[in-house]
Backbone bond lengths (Angstrom), bond angles and torsions (degrees), N, CA, C in turn:
res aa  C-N    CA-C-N  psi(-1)  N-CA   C-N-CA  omega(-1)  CA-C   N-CA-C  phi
1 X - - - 1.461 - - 1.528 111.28 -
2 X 1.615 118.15 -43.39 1.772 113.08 165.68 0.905 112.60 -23.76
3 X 1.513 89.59 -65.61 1.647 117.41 -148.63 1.522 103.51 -53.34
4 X 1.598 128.09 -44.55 1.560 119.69 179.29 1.738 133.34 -81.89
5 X 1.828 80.20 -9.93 1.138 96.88 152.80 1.545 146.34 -76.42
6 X 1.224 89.87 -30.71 2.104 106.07 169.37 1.898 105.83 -89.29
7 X 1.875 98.58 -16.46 2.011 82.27 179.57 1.852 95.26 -84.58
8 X 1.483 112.30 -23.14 1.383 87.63 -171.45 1.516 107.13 -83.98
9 X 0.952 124.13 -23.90 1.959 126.64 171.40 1.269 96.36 -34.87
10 X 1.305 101.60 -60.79 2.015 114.57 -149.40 1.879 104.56 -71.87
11 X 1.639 116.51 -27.84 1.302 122.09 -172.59 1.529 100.70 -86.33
12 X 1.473 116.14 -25.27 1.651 117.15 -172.67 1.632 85.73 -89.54
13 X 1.165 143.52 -66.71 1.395 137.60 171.83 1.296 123.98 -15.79
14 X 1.880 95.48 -47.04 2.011 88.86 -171.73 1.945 77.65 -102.15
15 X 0.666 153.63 98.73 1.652 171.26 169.32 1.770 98.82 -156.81
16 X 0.822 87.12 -69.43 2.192 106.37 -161.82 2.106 76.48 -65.56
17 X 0.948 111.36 -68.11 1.562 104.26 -163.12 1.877 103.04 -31.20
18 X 1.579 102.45 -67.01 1.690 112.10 -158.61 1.441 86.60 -66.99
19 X 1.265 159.19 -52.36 1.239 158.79 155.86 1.780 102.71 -4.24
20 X 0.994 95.13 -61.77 1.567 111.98 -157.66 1.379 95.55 -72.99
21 X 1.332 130.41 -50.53 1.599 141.27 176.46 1.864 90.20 -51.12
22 X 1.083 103.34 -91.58 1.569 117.75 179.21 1.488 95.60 7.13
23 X 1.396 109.50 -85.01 1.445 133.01 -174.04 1.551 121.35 -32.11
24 X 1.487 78.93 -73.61 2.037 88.95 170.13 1.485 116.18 -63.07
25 X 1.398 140.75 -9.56 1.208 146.18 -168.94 1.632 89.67 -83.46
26 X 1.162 124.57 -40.48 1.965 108.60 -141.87 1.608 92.43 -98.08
27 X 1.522 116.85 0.23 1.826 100.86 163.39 1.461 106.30 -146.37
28 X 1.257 112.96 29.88 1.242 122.62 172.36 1.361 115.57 -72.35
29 X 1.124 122.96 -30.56 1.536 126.16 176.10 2.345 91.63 -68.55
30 X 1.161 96.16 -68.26 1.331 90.32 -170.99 1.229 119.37 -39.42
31 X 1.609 117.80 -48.55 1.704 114.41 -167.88 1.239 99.28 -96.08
32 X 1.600 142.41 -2.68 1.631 125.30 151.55 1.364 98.41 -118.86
33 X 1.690 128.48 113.13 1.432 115.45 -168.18 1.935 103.69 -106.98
34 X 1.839 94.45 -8.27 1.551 96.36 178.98 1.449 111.42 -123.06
35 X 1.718 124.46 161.86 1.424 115.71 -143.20 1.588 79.29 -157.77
36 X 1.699 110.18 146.95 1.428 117.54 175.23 1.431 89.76 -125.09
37 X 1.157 136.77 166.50 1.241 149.63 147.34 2.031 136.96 -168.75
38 X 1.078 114.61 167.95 1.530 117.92 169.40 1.285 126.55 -131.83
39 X 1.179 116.05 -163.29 0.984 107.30 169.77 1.722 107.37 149.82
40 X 2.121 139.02 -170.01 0.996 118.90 -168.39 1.274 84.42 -153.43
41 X 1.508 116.02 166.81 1.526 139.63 -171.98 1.560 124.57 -157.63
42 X 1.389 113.68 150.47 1.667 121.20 -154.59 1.609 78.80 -91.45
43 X 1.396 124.02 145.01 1.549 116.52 172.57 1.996 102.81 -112.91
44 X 1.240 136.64 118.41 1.555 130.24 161.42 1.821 105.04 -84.37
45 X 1.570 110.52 125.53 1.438 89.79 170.54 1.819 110.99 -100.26
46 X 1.370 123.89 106.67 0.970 122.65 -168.52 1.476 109.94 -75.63
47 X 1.573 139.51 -3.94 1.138 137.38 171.11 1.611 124.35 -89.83
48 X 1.931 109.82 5.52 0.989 111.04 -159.16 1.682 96.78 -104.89
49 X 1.600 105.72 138.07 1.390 100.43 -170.71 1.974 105.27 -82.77
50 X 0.916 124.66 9.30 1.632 116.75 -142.04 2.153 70.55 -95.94
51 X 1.323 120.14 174.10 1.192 153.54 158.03 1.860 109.25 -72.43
52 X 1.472 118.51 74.43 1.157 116.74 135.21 1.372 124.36 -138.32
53 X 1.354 90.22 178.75 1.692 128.87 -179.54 1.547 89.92 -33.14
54 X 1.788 116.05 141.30 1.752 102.18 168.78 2.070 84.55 -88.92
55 X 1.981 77.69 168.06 1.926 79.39 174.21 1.579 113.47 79.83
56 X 1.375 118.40 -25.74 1.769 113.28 -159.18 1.560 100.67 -73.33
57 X 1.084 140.95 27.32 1.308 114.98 163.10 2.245 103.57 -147.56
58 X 0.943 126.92 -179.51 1.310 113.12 -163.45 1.936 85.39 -168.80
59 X 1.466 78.43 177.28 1.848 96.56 175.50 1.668 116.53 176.32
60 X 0.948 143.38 -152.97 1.510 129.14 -139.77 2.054 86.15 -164.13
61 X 1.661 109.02 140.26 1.420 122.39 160.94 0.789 108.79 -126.21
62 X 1.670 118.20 158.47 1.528 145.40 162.05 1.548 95.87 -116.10
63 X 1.762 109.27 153.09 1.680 116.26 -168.59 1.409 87.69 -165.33
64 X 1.587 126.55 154.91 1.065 158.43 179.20 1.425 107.80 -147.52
65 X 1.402 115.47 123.22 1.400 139.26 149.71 0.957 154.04 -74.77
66 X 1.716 129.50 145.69 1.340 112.32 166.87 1.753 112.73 -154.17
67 X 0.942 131.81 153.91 1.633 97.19 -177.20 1.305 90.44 -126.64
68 X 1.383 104.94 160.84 1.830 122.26 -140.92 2.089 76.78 -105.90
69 X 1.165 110.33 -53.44 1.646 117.08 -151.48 1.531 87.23 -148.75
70 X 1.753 93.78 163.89 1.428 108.25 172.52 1.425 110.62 -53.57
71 X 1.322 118.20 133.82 1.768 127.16 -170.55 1.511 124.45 43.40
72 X 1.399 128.56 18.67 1.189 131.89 158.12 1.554 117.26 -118.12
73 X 1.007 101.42 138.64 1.890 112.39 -157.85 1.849 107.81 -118.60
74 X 0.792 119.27 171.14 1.599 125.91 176.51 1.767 101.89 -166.55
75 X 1.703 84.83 122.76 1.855 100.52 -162.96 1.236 108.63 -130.92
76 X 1.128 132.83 137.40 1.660 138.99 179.90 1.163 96.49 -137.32
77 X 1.690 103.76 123.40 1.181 145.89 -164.37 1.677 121.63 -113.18
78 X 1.558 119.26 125.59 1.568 123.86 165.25 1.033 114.94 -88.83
79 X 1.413 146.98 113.89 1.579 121.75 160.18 1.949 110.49 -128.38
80 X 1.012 106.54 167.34 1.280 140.78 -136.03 1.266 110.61 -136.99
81 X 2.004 143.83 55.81 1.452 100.65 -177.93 1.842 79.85 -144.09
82 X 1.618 101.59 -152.46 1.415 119.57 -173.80 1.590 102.20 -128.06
83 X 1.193 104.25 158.60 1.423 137.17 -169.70 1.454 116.09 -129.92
84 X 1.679 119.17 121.81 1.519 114.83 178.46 1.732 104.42 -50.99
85 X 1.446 125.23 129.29 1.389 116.05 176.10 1.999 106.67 -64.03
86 X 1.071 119.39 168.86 1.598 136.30 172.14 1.544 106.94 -95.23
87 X 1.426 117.22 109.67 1.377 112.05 -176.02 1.985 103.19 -96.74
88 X 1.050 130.78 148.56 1.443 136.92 162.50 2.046 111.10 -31.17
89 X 1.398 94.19 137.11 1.280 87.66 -172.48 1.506 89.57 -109.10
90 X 1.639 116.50 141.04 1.442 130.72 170.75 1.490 132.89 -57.19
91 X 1.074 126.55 126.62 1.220 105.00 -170.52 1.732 101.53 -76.75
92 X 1.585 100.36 173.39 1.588 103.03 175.94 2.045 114.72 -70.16
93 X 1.050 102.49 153.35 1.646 114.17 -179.91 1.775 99.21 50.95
94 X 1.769 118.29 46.28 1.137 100.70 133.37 1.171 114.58 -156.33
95 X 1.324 129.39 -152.74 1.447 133.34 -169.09 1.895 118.01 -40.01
96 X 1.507 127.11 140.83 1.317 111.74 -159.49 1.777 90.21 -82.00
97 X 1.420 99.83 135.82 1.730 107.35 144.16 1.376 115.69 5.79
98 X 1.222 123.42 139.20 1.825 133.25 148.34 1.724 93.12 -51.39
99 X 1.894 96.76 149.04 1.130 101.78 166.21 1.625 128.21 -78.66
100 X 1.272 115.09 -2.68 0.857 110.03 -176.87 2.012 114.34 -173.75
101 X 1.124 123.60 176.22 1.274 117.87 173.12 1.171 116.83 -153.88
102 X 1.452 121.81 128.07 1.750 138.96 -170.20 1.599 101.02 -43.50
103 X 1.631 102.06 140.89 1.173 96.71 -178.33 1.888 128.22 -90.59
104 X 1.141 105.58 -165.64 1.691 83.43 -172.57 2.043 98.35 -126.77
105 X 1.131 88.83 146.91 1.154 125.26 -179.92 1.499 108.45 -66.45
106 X 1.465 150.61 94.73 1.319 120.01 144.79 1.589 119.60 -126.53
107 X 1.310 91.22 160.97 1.947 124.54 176.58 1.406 109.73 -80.69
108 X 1.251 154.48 160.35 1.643 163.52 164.97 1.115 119.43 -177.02
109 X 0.993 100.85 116.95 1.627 134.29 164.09 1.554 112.41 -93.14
110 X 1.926 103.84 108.70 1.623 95.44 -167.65 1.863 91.53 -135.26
111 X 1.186 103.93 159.24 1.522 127.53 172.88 1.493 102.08 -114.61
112 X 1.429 119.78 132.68 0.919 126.43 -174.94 1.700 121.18 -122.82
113 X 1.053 151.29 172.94 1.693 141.89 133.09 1.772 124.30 -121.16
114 X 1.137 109.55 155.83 1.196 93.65 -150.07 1.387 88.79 -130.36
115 X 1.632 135.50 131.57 1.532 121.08 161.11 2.033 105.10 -107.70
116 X 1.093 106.94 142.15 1.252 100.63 -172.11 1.995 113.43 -126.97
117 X 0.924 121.70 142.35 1.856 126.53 -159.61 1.933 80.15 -118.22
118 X 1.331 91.57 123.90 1.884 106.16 -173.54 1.438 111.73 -109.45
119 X 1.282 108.87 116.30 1.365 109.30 148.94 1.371 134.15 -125.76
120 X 1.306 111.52 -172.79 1.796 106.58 -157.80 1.308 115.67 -56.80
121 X 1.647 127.57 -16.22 1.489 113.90 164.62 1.278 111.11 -137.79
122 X 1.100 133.65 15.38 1.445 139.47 -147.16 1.965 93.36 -155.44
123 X 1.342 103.94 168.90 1.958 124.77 173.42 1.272 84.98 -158.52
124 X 0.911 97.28 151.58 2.004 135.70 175.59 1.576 96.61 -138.09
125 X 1.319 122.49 159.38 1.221 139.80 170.90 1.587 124.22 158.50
126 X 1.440 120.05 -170.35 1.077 123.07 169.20 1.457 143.97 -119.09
127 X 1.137 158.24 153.74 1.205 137.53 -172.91 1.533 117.20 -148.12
128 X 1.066 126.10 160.84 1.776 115.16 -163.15 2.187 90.08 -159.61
129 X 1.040 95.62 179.55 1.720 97.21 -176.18 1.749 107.09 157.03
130 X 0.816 86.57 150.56 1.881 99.44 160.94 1.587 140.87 -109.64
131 X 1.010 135.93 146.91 1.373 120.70 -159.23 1.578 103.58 -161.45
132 X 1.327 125.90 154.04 1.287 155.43 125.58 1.223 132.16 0.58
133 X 1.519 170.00 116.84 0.977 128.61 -177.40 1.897 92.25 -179.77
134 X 1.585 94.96 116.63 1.230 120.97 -155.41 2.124 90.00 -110.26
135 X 1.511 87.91 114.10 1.820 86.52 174.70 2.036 92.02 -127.00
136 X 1.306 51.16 154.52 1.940 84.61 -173.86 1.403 105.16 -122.98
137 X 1.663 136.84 106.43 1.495 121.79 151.83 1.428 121.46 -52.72
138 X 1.364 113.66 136.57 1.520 105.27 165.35 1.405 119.75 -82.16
139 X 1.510 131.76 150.63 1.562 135.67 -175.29 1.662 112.14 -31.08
140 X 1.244 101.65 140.20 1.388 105.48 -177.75 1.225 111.64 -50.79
141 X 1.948 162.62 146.69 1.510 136.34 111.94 1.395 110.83 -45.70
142 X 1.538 101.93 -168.22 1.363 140.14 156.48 1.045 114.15 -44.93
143 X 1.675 112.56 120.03 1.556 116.12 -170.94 1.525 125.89 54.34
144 X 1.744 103.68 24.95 1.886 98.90 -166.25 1.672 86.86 -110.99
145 X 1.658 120.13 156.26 1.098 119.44 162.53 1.509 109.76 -153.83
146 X 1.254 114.80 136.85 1.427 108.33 -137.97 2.202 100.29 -106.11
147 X 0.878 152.82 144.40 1.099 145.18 135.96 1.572 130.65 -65.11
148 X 1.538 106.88 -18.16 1.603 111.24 -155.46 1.478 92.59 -94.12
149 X 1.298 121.23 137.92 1.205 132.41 170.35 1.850 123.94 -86.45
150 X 1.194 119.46 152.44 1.853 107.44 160.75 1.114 109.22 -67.90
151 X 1.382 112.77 115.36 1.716 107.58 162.21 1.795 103.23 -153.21
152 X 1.379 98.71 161.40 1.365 124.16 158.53 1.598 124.65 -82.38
153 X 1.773 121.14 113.80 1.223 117.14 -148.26 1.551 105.74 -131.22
154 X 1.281 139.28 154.66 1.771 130.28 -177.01 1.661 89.07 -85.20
155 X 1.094 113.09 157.25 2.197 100.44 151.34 1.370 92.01 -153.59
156 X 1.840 103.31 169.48 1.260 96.99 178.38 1.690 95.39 -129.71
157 X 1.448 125.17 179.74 1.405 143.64 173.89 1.184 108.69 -151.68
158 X 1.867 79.64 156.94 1.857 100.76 174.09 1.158 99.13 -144.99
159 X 1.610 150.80 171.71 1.217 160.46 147.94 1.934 105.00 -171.23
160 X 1.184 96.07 179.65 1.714 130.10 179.41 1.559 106.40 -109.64
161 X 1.311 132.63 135.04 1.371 149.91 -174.79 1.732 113.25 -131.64
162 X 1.101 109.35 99.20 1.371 104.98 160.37 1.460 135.65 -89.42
163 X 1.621 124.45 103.29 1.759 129.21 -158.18 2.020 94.34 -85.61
164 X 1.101 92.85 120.27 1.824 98.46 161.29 1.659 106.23 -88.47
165 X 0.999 129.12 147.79 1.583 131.80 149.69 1.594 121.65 -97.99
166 X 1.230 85.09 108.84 1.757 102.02 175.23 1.571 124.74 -70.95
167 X 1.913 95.14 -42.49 0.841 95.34 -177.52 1.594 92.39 -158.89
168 X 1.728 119.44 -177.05 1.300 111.43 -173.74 1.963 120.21 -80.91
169 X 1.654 85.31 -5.61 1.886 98.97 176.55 1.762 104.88 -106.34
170 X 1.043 111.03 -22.72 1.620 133.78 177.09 1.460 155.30 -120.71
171 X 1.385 101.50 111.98 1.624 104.72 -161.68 1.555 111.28 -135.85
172 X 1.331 106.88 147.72 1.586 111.31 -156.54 1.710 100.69 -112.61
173 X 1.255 115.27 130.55 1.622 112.80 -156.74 1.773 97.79 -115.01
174 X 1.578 114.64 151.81 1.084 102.06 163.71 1.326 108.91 -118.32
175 X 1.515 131.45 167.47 1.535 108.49 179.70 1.569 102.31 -148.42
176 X 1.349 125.59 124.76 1.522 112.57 144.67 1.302 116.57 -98.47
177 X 1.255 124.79 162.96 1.592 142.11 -157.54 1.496 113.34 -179.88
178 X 1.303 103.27 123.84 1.369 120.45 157.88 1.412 140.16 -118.08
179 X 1.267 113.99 128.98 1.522 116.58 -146.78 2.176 89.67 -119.14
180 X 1.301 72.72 150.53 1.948 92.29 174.72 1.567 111.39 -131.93
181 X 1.546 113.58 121.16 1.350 119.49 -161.53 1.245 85.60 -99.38
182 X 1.539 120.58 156.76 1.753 131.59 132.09 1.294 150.43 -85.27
183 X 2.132 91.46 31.93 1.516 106.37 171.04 0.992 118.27 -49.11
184 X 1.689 118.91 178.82 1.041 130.31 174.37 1.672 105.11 -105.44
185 X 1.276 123.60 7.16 1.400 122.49 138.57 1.160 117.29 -115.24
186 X 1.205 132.23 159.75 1.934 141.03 -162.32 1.614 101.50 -69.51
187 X 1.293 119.16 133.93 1.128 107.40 -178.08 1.778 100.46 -156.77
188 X 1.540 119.48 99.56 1.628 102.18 162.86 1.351 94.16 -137.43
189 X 1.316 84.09 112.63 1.933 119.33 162.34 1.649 99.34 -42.21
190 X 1.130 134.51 136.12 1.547 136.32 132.23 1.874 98.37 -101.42
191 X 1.676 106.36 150.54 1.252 99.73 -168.64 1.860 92.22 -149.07
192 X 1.454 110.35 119.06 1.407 117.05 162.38 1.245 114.20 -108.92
193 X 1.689 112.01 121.10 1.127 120.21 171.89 1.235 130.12 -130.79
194 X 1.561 130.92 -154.12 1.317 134.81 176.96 1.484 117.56 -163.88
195 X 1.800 106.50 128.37 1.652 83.47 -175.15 1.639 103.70 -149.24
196 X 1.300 136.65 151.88 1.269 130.78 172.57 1.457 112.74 -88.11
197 X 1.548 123.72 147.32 1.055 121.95 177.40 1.543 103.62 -125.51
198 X 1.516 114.80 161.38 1.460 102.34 178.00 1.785 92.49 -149.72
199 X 1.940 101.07 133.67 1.599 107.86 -171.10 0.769 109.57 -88.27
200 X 1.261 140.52 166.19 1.375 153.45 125.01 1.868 118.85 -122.68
């Protein structure tokens, strides 16, 4: 008898909850139209020729919001992560390759747009933008030899974002994205992440 007593609490509980989401979802864009948030992401660089791990390196964003129109957004973005470095490739019939090469450091500053498909507690959509993006190799180790230079570079992105609603000021986003740099070594980031945002 507890027992159907605490499943029906908990089933009338999450009732009134998605109710309550439902509700706050269909003018929530209107009465909070701007959004701060952070959050962190696993980075794979799929343009990098060297032998690693996919996923092995990660880094952390800051984002500010605003939405232009119903379900289209405009976001400017900080991020913060690392990149497998590009080591020298050997020529044939001589000495093998360095094992490896220091990885690189970069900064980005990106503008984004966002179109988003709404439902009663959840957005799906897409987003694309251009950005900034300042890489730095870190010092060579032992046996490391690096190809990637310091420079300042344009890149562009695209990915899909899925927004949960937590709450009617708060929603937890997931994102993949893939970005294409114009280093002077090959470089496109794929990036899975996760981040909370909170409106006002």
């Amino acid at each position: 008898m507890t027992r159907r007593i605490t499943r029906a609490s908990a089933l009338a509980a999450l009732l009134v909850f998605l109710c309550c989401s439902a509700s706050a979802q269909t003018t929530r864009l209107q009465e909070f139209p701007f959004a701060v948030g952070a959050g962190g992401f696993a980075v794979s660089d799929t343009g990098n020729g060297s032998d690693v791990k996919a996923f092995s390196t990660g880094g952390y964003q800051l984002f500010g919001e605003m939405v232009l129109d119903s379900g289209v957004l405009l976001q400017m973005r900080y991020q913060s992560f690392m990149l497998p470095g590009t080591p020298p490739t050997a020529p044939a019939f001589t000495a093998p390759a360095p094992r490896g090469a220091p990885r690189v450091s970069v900064e980005a500053g990106q503008i984004s747009f966002g179109y988003l498909f709404r439902e009663n507690w959840w957005d799906a959509g897409f987003v694309g933008g251009v950005g900034i993006y300042r890489l730095k190799p870190d010092p060579p180790g032992v046996d490391q030899v690096s190809t990637d230079s310091k420079e300042t570079v344009v890149g562009w992105h695209g990915g899909a974002v899925v927004i949960f609603l937590l709450a009617p000021r708060l929603d937890l986003r997931l994102e993949a994205t893939g970005y294409l740099l114009q280093s002077n070594a090959s470089h496109k980031p794929i990036e899975l992440g996760a981040m909370l945002a909170y409106h006002f």
